[in-house]
Backbone as JSON Lines, residues from 0, in Angstrom:
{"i":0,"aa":"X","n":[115.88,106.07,68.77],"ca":[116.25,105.2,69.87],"c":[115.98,105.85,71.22]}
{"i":1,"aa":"X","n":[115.94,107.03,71.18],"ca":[115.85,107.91,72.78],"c":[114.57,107.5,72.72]}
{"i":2,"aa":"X","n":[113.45,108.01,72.18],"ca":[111.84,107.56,72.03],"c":[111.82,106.21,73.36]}
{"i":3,"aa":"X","n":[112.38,105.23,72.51],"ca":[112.49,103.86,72.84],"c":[112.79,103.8,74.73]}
{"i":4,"aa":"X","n":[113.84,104.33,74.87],"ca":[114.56,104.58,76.26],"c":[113.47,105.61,77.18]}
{"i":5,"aa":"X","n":[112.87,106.57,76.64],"ca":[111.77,106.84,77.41],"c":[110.42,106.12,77.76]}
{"i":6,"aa":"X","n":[110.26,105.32,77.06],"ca":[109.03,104.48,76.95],"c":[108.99,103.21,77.75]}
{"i":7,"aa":"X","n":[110.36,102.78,77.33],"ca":[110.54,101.28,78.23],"c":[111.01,102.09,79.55]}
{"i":8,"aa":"X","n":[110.39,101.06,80.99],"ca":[110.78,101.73,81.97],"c":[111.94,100.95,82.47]}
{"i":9,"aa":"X","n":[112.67,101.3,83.58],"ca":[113.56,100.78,84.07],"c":[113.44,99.27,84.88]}
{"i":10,"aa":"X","n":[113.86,98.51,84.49],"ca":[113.44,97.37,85.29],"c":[113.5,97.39,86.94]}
{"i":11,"aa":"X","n":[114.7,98.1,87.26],"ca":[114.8,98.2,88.6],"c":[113.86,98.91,89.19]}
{"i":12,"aa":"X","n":[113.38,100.17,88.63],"ca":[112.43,101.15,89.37],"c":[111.35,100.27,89.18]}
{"i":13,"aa":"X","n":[110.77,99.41,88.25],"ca":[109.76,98.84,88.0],"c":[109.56,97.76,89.0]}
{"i":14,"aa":"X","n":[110.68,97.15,89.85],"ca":[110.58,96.53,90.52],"c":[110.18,96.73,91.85]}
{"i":15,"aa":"X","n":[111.03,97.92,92.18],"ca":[111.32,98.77,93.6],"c":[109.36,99.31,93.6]}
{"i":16,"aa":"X","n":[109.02,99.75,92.84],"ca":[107.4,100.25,92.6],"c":[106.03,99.31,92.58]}
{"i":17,"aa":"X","n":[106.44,98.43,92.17],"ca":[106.0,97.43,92.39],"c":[105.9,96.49,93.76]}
{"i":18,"aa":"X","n":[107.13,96.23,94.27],"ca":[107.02,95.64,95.55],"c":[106.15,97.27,96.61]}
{"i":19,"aa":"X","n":[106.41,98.35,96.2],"ca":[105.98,99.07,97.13],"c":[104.07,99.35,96.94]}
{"i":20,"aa":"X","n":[103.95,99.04,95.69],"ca":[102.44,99.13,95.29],"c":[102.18,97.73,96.47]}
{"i":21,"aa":"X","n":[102.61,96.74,96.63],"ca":[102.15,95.49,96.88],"c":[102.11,95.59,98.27]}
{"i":22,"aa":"X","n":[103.14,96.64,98.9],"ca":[103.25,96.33,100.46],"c":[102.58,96.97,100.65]}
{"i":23,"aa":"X","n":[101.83,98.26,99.65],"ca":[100.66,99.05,100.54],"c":[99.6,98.09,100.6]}
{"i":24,"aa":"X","n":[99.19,97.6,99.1],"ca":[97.96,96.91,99.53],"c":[98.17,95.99,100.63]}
{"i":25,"aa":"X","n":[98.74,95.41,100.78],"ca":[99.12,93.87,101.83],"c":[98.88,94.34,103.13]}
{"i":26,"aa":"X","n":[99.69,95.82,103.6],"ca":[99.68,96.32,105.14],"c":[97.73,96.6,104.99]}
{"i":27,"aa":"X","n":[97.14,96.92,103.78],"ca":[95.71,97.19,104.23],"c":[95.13,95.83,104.4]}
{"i":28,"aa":"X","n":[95.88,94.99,103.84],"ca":[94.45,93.8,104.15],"c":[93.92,93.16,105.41]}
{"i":29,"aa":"X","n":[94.76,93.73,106.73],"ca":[94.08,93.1,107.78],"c":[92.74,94.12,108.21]}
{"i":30,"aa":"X","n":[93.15,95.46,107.57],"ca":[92.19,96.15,108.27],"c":[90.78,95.87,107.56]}
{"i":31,"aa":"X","n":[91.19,95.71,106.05],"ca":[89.91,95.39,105.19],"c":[89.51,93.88,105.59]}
{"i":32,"aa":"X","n":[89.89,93.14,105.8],"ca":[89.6,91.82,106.61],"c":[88.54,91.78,108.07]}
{"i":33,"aa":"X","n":[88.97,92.87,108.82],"ca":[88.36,93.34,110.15],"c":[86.88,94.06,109.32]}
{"i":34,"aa":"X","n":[86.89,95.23,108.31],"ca":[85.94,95.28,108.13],"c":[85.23,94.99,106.6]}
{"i":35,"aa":"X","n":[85.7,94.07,106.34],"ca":[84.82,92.66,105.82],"c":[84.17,92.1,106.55]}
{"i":36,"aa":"X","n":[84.49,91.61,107.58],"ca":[83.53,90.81,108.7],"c":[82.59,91.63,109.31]}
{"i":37,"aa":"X","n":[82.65,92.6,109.76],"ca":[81.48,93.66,110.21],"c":[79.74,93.44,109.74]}
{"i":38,"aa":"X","n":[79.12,94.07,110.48],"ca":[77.76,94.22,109.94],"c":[77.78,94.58,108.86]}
{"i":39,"aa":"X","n":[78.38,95.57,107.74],"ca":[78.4,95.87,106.63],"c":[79.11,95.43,105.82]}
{"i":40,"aa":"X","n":[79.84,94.73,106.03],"ca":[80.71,93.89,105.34],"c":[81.44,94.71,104.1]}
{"i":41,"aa":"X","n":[81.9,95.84,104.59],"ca":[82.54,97.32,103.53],"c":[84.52,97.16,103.93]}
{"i":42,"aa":"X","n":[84.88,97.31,102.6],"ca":[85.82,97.56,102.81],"c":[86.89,96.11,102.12]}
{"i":43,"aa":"X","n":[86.66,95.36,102.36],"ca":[87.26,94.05,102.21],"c":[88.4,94.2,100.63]}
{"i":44,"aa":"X","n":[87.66,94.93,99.51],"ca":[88.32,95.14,98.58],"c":[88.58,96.72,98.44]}
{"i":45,"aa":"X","n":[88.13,97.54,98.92],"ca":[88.16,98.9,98.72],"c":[89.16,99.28,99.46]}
{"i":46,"aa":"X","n":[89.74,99.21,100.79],"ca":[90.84,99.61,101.78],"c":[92.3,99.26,100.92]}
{"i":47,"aa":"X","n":[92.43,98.18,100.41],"ca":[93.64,97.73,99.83],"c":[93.65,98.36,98.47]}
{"i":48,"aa":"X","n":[92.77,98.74,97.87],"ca":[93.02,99.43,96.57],"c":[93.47,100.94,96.73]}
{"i":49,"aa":"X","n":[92.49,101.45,97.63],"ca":[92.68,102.79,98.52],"c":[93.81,103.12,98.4]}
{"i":50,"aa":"X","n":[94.68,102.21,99.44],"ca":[95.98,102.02,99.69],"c":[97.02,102.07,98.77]}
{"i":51,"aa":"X","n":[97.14,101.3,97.42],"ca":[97.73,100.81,96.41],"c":[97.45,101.72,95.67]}
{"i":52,"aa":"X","n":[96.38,102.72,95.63],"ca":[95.77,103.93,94.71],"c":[96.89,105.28,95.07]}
{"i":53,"aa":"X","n":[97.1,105.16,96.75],"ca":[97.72,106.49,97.24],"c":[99.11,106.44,96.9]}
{"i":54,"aa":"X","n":[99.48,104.97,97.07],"ca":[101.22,105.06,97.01],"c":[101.29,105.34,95.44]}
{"i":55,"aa":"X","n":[100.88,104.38,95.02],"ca":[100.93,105.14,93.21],"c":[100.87,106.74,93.2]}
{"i":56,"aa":"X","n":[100.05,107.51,93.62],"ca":[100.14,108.86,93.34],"c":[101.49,109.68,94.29]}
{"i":57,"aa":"X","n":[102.07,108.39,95.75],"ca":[102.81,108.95,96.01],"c":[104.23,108.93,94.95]}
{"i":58,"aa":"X","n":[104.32,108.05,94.84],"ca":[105.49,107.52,93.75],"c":[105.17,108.11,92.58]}
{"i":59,"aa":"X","n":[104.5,108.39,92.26],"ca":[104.71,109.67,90.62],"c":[104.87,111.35,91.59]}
{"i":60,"aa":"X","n":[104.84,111.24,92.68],"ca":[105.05,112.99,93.48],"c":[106.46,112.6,93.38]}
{"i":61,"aa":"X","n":[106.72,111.89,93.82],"ca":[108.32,111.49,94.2],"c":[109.18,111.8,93.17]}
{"i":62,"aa":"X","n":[108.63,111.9,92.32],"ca":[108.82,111.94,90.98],"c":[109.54,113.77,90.36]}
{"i":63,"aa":"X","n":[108.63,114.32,90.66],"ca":[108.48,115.86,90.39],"c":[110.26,115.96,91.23]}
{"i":64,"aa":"X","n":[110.33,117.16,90.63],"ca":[111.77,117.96,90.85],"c":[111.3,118.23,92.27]}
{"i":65,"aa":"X","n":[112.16,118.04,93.56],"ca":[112.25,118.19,95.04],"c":[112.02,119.69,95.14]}
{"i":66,"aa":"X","n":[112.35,120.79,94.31],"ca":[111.72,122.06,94.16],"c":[111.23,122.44,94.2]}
{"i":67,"aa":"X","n":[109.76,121.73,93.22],"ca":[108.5,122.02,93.05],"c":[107.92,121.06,94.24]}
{"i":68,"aa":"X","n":[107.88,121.59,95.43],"ca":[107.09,121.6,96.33],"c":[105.88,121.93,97.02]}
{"i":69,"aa":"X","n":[105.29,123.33,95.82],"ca":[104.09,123.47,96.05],"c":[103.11,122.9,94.74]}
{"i":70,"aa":"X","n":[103.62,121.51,93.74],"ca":[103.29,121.25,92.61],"c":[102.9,119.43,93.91]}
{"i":71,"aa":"X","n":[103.99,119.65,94.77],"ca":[104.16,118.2,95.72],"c":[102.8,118.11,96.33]}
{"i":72,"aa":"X","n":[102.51,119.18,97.16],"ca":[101.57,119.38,98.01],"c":[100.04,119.34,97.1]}
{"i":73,"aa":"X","n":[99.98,119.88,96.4],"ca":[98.83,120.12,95.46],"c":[98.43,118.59,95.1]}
{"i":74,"aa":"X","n":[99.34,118.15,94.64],"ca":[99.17,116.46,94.31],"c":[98.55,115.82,95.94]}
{"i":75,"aa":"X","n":[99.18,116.05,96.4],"ca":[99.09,115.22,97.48],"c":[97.37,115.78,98.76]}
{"i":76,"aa":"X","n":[97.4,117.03,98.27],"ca":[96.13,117.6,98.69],"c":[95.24,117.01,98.24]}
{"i":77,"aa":"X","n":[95.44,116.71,97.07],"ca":[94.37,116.08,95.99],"c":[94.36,114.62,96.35]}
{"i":78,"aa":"X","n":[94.88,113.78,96.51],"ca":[94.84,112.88,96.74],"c":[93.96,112.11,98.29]}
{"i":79,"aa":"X","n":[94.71,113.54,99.37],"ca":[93.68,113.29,100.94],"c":[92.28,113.59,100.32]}
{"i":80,"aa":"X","n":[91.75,114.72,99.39],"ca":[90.72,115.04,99.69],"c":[89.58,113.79,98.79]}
{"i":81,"aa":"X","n":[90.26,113.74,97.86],"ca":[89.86,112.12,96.83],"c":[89.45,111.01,97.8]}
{"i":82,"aa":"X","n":[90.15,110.93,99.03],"ca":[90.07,109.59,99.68],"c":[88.7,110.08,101.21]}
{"i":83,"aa":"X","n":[88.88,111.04,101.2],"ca":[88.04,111.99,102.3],"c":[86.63,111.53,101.21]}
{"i":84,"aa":"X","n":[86.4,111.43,100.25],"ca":[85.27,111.83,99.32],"c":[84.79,110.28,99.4]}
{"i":85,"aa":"X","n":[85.51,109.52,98.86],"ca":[85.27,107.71,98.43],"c":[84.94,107.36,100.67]}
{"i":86,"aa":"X","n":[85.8,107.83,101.56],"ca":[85.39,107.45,102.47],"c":[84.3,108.16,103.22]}
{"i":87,"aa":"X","n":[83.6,109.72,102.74],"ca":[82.17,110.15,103.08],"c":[81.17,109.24,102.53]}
{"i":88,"aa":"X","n":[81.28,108.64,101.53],"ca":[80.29,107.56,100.86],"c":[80.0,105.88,101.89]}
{"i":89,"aa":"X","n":[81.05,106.04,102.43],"ca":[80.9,104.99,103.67],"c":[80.26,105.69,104.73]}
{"i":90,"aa":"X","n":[79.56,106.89,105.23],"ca":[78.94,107.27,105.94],"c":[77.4,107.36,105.82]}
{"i":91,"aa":"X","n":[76.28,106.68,106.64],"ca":[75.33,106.52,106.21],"c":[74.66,107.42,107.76]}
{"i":92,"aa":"X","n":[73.25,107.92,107.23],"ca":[72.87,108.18,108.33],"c":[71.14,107.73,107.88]}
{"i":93,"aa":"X","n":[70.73,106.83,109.44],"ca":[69.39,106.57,109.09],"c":[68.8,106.24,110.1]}
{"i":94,"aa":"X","n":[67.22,107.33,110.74],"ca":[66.52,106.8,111.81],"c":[67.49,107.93,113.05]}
{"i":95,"aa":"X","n":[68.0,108.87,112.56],"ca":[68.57,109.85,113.58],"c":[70.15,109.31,114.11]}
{"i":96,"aa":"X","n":[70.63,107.97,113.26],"ca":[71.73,107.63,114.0],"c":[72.54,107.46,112.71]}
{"i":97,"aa":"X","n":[74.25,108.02,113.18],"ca":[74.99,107.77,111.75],"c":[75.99,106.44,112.14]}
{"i":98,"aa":"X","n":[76.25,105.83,111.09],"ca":[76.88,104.73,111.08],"c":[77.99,105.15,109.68]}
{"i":99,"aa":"X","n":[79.13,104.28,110.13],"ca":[80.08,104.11,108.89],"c":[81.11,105.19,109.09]}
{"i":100,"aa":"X","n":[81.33,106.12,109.9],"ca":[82.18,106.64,110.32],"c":[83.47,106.21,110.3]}
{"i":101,"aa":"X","n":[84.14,104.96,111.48],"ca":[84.81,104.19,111.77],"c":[85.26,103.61,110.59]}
{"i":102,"aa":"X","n":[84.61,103.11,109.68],"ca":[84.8,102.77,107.81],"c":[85.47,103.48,107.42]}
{"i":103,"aa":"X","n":[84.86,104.88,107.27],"ca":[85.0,106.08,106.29],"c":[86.82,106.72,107.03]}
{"i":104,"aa":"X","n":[87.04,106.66,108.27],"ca":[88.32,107.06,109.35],"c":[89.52,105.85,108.53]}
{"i":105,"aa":"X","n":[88.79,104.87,108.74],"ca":[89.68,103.32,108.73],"c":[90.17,103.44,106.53]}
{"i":106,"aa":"X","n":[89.36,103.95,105.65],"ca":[89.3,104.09,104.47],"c":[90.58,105.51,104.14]}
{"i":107,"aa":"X","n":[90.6,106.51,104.98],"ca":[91.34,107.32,105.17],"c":[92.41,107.1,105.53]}
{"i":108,"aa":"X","n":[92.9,106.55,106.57],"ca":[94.23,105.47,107.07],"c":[94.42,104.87,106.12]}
{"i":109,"aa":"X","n":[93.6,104.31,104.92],"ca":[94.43,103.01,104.32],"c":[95.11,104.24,102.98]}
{"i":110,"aa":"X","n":[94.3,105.43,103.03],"ca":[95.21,106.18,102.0],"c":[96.34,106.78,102.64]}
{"i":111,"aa":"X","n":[96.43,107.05,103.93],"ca":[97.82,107.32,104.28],"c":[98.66,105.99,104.43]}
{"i":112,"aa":"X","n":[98.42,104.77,104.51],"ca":[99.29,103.9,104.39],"c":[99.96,103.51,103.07]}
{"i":113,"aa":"X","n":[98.98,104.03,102.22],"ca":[99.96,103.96,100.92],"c":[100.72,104.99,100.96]}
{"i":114,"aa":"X","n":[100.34,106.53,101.13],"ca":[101.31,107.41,101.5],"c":[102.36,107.3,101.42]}
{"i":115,"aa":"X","n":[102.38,106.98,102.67],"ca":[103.65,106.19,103.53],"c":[104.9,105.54,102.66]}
{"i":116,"aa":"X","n":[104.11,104.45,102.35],"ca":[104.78,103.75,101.75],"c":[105.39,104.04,100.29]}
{"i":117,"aa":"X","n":[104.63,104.78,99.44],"ca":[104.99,105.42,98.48],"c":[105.87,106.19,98.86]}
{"i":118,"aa":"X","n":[106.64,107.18,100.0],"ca":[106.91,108.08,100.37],"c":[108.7,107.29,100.98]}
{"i":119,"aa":"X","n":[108.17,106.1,100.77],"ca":[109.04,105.04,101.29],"c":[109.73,105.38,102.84]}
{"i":120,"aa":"X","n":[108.28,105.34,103.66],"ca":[108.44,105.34,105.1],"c":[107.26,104.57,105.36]}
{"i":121,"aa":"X","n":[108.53,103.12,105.02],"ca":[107.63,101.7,105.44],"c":[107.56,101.87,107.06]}
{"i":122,"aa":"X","n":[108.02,102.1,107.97],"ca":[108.13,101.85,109.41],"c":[106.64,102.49,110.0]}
{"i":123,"aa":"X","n":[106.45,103.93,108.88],"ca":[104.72,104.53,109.15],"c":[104.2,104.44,108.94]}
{"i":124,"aa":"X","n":[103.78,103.52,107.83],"ca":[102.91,102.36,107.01],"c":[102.58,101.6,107.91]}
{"i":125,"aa":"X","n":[103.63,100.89,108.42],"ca":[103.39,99.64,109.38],"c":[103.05,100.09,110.6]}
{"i":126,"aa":"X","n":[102.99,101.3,111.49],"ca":[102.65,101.4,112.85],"c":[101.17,101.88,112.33]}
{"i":127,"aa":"X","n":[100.59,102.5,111.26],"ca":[99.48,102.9,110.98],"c":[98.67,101.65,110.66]}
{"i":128,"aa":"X","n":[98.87,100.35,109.87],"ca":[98.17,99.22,109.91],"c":[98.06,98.57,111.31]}
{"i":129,"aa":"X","n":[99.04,98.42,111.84],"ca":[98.78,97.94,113.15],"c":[98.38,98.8,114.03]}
{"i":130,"aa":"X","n":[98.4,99.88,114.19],"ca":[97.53,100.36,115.48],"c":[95.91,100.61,114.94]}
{"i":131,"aa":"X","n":[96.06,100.54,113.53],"ca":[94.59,100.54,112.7],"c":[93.6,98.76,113.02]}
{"i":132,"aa":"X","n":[94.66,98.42,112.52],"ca":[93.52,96.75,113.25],"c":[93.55,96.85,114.61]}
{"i":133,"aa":"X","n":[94.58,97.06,115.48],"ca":[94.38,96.6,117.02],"c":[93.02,97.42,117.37]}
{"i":134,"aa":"X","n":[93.22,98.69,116.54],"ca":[91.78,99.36,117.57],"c":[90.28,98.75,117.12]}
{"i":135,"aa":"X","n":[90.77,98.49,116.03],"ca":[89.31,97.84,115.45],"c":[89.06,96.96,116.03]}
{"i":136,"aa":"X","n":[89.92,95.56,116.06],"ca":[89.72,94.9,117.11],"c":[89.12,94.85,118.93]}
{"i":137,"aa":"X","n":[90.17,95.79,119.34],"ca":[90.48,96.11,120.52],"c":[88.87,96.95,120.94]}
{"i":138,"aa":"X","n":[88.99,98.19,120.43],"ca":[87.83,99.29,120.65],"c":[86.65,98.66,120.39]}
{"i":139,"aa":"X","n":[86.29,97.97,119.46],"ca":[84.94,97.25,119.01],"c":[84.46,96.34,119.83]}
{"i":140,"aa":"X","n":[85.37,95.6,120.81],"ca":[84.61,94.9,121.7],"c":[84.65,95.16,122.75]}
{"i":141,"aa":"X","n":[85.44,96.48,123.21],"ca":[85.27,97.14,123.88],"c":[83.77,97.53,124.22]}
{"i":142,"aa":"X","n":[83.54,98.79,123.14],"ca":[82.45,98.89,123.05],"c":[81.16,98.32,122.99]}
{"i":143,"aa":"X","n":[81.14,97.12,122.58],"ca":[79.77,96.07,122.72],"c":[79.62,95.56,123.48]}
{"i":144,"aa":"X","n":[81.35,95.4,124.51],"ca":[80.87,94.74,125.69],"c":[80.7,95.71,126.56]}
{"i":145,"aa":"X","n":[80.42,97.16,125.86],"ca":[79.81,98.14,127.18],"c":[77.91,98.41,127.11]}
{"i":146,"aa":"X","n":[77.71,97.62,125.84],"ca":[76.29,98.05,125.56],"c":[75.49,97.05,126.17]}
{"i":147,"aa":"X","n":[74.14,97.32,126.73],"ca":[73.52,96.15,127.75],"c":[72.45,96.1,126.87]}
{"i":148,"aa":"X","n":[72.27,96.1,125.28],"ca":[70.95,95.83,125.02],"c":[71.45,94.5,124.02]}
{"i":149,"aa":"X","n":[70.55,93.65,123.94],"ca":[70.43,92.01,123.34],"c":[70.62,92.32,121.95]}
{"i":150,"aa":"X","n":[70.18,93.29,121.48],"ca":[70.54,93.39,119.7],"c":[71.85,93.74,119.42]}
{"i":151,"aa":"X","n":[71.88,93.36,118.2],"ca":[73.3,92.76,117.43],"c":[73.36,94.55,117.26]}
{"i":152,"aa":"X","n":[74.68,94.99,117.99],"ca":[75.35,96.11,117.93],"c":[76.25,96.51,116.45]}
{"i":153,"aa":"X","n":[76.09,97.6,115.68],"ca":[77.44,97.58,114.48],"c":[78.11,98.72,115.08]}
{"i":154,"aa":"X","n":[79.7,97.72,114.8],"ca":[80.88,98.67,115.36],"c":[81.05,99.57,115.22]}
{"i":155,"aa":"X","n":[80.14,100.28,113.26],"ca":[80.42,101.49,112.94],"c":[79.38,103.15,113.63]}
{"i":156,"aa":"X","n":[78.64,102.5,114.84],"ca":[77.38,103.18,115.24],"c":[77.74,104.75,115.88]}
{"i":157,"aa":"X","n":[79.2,104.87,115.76],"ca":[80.26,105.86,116.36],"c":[79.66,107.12,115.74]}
């Protein structure tokens, strides 16, 4: 019967983990929305999984004895550098100019927003999605409306 009791999980934690898997992806979808629409149209499904990928690994750290803190960090090292790797693959360089930067930055944010939230510091989840779309927003037309040439500018040309 113990077997049994280890195997089935707790409904409550199953719940509490769940809504927190959901609020990471959800806080990523405006940013993957912003760059869905882009010239490259990257990100749209990858930012929210990102996201939903990190809090999961935060919520099994959470997990480990508060002790093992250098077993915490190791996990969690592993996890920035995992998301550093999937968001260098959004970096393209071609013709002397790199693009996808801004992607690959914005892909990195969406793994600290699961972080966050796994870490259950929804309040830094949420100032990191929102100051993550406003700039995308904000900075991107910034920038195009500083460029004076007629061709179709991509936001990621940073």
């Amino acid at each position: 019967m113990d077997l049994f009791q280890d195997i089935i999980p707790d409904v409550e934690r199953l719940g509490i983990d769940l809504l927190k898997v959901l609020l990471a992806f959800l806080l990523a979808l405006p940013i993957a929305w912003e760059r869905g629409h882009g010239a490259n149209n990257t990100g749209f499904r990858t930012l929210p999984v990102v996201a939903m990928a990190a809090c999961g690994f935060a919520l099994v750290i959470a997990t480990v004895d508060p002790a093992e803190v250098e077993a915490r960090a190791r996990v969690l090292q592993g996890v920035i550098t995992g998301i550093g790797f999937i968001g260098g693959g959004a970096i393209l360089k071609h013709n002397g100019s790199v693009h996808g930067l801004v992607t690959a930055a914005t892909i990195w944010n969406a793994g600290a927003i699961g972080v966050a939230v796994g870490f259950g510091r929804i309040s830094i989840a949420i100032v990191l999605s929102l100051i993550n779309f406003a700039s995308l927003l904000i900075l991107t037309s910034l920038d195009n409306n500083g460029k004076n040439t007629g061709a179709k500018q991509e936001a990621d040309s940073e």
